[in-house]
N, C-alpha and C positions, 0 to 999 in steps of 0.2 A: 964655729957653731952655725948650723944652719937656719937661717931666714924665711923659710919658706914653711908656712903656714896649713892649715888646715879647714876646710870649708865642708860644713855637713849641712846637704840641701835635700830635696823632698822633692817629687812632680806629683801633681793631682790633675786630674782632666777627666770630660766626661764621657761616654763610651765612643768609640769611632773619632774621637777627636784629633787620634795619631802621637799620643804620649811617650807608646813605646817605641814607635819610629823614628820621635825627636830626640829619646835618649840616645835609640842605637845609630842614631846620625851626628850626636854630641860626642858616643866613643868612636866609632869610624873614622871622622874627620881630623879628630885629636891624635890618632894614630894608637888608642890606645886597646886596639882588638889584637889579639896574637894572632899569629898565621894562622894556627890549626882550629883557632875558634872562629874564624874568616872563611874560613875551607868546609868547616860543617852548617855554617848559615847558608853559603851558597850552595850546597848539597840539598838541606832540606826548603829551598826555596823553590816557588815554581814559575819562576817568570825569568826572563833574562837577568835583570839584575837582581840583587842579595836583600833579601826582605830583611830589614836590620831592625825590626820588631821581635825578631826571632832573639837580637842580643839578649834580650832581656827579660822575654817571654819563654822562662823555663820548665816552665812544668807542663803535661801531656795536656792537661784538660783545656792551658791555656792554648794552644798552639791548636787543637783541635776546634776550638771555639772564635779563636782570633780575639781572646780578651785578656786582660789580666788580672787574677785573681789574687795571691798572696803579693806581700813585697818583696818586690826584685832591692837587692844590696849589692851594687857596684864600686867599685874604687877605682880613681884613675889620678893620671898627676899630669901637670903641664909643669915646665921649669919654673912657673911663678908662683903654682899652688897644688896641693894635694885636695883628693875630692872624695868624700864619702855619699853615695848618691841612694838613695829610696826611694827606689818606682812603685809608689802604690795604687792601685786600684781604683778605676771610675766607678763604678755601679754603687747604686745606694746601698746593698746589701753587702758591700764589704768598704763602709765608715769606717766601721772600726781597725781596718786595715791601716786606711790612710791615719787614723788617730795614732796608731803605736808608728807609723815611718817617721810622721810631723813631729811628733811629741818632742828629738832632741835638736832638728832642723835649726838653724839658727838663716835659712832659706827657702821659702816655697814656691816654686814656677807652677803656676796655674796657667793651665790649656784652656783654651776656646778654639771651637773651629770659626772662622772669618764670616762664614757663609749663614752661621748660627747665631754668632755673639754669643750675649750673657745667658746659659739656660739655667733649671734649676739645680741642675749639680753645681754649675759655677758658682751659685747661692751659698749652696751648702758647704763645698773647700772654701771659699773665702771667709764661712762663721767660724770653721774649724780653725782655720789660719789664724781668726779672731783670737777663739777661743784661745788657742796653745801660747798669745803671743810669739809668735814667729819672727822674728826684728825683721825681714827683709821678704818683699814680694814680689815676685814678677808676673807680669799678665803676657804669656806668649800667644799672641794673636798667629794662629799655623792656618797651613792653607790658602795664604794669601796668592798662591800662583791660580787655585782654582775660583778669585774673586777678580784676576786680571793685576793683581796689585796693589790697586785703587788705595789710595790716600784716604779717600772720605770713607771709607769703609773702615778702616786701621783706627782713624778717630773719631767714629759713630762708636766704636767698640768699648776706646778708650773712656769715653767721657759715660757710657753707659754703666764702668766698671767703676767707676769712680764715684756715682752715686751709691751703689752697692758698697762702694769702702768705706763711703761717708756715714752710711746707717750703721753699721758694722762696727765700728769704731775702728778699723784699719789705719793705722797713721799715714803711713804712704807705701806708695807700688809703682813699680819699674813696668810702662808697654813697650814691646817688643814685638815686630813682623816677621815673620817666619813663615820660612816654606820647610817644613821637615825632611818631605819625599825629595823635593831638589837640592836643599841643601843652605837654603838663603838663609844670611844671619843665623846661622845655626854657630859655627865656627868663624867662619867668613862674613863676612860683610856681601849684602849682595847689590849688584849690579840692576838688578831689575828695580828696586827701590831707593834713587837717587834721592829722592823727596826726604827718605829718614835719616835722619844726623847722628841719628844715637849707636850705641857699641851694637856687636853683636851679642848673642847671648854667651858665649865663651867667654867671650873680654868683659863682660860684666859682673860673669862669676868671681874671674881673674882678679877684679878690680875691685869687691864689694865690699865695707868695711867690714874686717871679723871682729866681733867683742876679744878684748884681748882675754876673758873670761873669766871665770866665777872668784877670781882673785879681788876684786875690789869690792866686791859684797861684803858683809857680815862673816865674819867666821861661825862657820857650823860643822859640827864635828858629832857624826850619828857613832855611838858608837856598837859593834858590831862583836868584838869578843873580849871577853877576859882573858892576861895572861898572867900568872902566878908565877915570880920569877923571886924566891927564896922570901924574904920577908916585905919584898917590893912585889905593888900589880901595875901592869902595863894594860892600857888602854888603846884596841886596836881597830880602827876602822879608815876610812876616808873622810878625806876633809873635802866636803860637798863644794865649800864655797868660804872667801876667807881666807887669812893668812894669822898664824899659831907660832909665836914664838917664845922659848925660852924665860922665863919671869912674866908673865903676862898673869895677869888676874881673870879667873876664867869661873864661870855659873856653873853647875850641872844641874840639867833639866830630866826630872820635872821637880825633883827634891829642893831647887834653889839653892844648892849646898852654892859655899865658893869655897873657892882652892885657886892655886898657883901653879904653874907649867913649873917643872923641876926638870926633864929633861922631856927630848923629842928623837926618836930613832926611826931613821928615813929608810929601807931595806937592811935594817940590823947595824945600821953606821949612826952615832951618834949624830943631831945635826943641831942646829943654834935656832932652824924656821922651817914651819912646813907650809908649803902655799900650793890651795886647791889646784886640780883636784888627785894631789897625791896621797898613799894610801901610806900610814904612818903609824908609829904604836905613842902617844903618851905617857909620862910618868906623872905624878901629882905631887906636891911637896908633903899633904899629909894625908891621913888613911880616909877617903871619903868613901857611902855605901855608893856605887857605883855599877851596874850592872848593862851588859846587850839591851837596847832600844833606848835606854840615857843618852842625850844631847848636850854636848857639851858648847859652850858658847863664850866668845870674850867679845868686851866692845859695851857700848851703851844700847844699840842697838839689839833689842831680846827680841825674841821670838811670842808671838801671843799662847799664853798658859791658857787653854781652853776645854770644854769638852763639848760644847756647839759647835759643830762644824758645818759651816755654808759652803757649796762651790757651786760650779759648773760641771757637768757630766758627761760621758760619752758611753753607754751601756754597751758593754763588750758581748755578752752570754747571751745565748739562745732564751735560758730560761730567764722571765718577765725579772724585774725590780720593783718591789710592793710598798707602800707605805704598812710599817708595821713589821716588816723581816728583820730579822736579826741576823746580823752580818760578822764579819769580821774587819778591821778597819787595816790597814798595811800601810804606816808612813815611815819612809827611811828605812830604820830596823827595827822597829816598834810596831808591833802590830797587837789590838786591842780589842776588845769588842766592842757593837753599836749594835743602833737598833734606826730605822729607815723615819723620822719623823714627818716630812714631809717630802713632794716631790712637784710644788710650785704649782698646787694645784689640780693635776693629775692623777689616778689611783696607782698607774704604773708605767714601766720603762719597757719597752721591746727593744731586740738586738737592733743596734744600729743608729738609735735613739737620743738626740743632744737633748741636755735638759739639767735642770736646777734643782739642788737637793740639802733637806735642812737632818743632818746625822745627831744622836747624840751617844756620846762617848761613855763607855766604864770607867775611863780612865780620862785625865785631862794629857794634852799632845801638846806639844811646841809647837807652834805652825807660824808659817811665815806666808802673804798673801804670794797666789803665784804668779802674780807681776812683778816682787821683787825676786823670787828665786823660784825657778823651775822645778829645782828638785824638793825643797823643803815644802814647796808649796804644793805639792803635787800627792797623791795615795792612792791607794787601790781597796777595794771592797773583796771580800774572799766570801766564799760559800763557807762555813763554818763546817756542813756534810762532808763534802767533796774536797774541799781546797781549791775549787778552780774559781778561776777569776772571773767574776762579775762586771765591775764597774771601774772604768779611770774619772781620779777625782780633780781638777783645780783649785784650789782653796780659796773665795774671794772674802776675803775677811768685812772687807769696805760695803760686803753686801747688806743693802736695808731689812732690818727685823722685820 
C-alpha cells in the first residue's frame, strides 16, 4: 500500500507580486510540466525565456491583462508527496476567489514582494488564512534577487509579518526567501542566500506535517438520501469526519431520536467500520423518522442544537447582504431558511466583504464551531429568488452574545 500522502495548499499574494511565476517555477523545476505544455508557454511567451506565469494564467482576459483572475487548480507529485495547488487571485475584488481556493487548504503560501513587505492585501490573505483556520503558513519573501539578497531585508519582512500574525490570531508561519524569476529556494536551495538555513519551499511542502484527517474528530454523518430496500431503509451520505462502527450507539439530529448501527455497506460490500471521509450507506437496528439533511452522530461529543447562528463571513454576490433579508441557510445537506439579524454593526455586506453575522433559523441545525470541524462548521447563505450563492459562513459558536 502506498505511503505517499496528499497535500492541498493555496497561494495568495498581492498584484505584481509574482505568484504566478512562483507556481509556474514550482511546476517547471519539479519537472512536472509536459513537453507540449512547455512548447505552448514558450510559443506564447515574448522574451527569450518561457514566462511560466503563463502555467497557470489560463484564461484570455488573464494573459491579456498579466493578472489572475479566477482559480488556477494544479496537480503535481514529487516521489514523496502528491499536490493539489489553488492559485487564486491578488486584487481585492476577487476575495472571494481566494476564500473558495483557501477554504479546504490545509496550506497557505503568502506572497510579498521584498522591495514592499507587508501591504494591505498581505493584511487581508493573512485575516482570511485567519479566518478559514488554515493549520500551516508560509510567508514567501520573492524578489529577493531585485533587494541584492540582503538578510536584513528577509528579517525586517519577517518580524513585520509576525506582528500582523500576532494581532490575527495566526498561530505560527514558515519565512521563506525567494527569487521566483531565478529560481532561488523555489525547488533548490539557492546559492546567493548562504545566510538562510532553512528548506526551500518544495522541501517544506514535502516535509509539512498533513493532519492525518478528519478521522479523529467526532463522528458526523450528514445524511444525504434515503434508500428503501424491501422493509429495511439505508441511510446514505458521507461521513464528514469521524469513524462509525458496527454496534455503536448513535443520535439523530435534530429529532434526538437514538438508535444503533446494525450494519454499514462501504460501495455495496458489507463492512464492520466506516472512517471519514468515505461515502457509505447505514442501516439502523430499528425504524427511526430519519430524512435528507438529519445528522447522524455517535460519541459524547454532539453538535450544538441551535437556531442562532453566529460566525464569520466572506460575502461572495454582487448583490449587498442586508440586515433584515431572508435567506436560505445551506449546512451539509440541510438547507433551511433565515432571516439576516444582525451584521456587527453595519447595515450591509458588499462583494468581497469579511465580516460578522448574527442569523436566525426556521429550523434548529447541528453545528459544530468551525475550529473544531471545517465542514460541520461551515454553510452557505442562498438567495431564496435565484438560488445563487450569497454568502460563506464559519460558525463561531464561542462568539460573545
Amino acid at each position: 500500500m502506498s505511503t505517499v500522502d496528499t497535500l492541498r495548499l493555496a497561494t495568495a499574494g498581492s498584484v505584481d507580486d509574482g505568484k504566478s511565476t512562483l507556481v509556474g517555477r514550482l511546476l517547471h523545476d519539479s519537472k512536472s510540466v509536459l513537453a507540449d505544455q512547455l512548447e505552448a508557454v514558450e510559443r506564447a511567451s515574448r522574451g527569450a525565456a518561457p514566462d511560466l506565469a503563463l502555467l497557470t494564467d489560463g484564461l484570455r482576459a488573464e494573459r491579456e491583462q498579466g493578472i489572475t483572475i479566477d482559480v488556477a487548480y494544479r496537480y503535481f507529485a514529487t516521489p514523496r508527496r502528491r499536490f493539489i495547488l489553488a492559485d487564486t487571485p491578488g486584487h481585492v475584488q476577487y476575495t472571494r476567489n481566494m476564500v473558495t481556493g483557501a477554504s479546504t487548504a490545509e496550506l497557505t503560501v503568502i506572497l510579498v514582494d521584498a522591495r514592499n513587505g507587508v501591504v494591505e492585501q498581505t493584511r487581508r490573505h493573512a485575516a482570511i488564512a485567519a479566518l478559514l483556520r488554515v493549520p500551516h503558513v508560509v510567508l514567501a519573501v520573492n524578489k529577493m534577487d531585485l533587494v541584492g539578497y540582503e538578510e536584513k531585508v528577509f528579517e525586517y519582512i519577517g518580524e513585520e509579518f509576525a506582528a500582523l500574525a500576532a494581532e490575527l490570531g495566526l498561530p505560527s508561519f514558515t519565512p521563506i526567501p525567494v527569487s521566483a524569476l531565478a529560481g532561488d529556494n523555489v525547488v533548490e536551495r539557492s546559492a546567493h542566500m548562504d545566510w538562510y538555513r532553512g528548506p526551500a519551499l518544495l522541501e517544506f511542502l514535502e516535509t509539512v506535517p498533513v493532519a492525518v484527517g478528519p478521522v479523529a474528530a467526532p463522528a458526523r454523518f450528514p445524511v444525504q438520501y434515503v434508500i428503501r430496500h424491501g422493509e429495511d431503509r439505508h441511510y446514505a451520505g458521507q461521513l464528514v469526519s469521524g469513524a462509525l462502527r458496527v454496534g455503536d450507539r448513535v443520535t439523530v439530529h435534530p429529532s434526538g431520536e437514538v438508535s444503533q448501527i446494525a450494519g454499514i455497506d462501504v460501495l455495496g460490500t458489507p463492512a464492520d467500520a466506516a472512517y471519514a471521509p468515505q461515502s457509505v450507506s447505514l442501516r439502523l437496528a430499528d425504524q427511526r423518522d430519519v430524512s435528507r439533511g438529519d445528522m447522524i452522530t455517535a460519541g459524547v461529543d454532539a453538535p450544538t442544537l441551535t437556531q442562532d447562528v453566529r460566525a464569520a463571513v466572506c460575502h461572495l454576490a454582487d448583490r449587498e447582504l442586508r440586515v433584515g433579508d431572508r435567506v436560505l441557510l445551506r449546512h451539509t445537506t440541510r438547507t433551511v431558511k433565515a432571516i439576516v439579524k444582525d451584521l456587527a454593526g453595519v447595515d450591509s455586506l458588499a462583494a468581497n466583504d469579511l465580516g460578522r453575522i448574527v442569523l436566525r433559523t426556521a429550523e434548529p441545525l447541528p453545528l459544530d464551531d468551525y475550529a473544531v470541524s471545517r465542514r460541520t462548521g461551515a454553510f452557505l447563505l442562498i438567495d431564496p429568488a435565484d438560488g445563487a450563492t450569497l454568502t460563506a459562513g464559519m460558525v463561531a459558536l464561542s462568539a460573545p452574545a
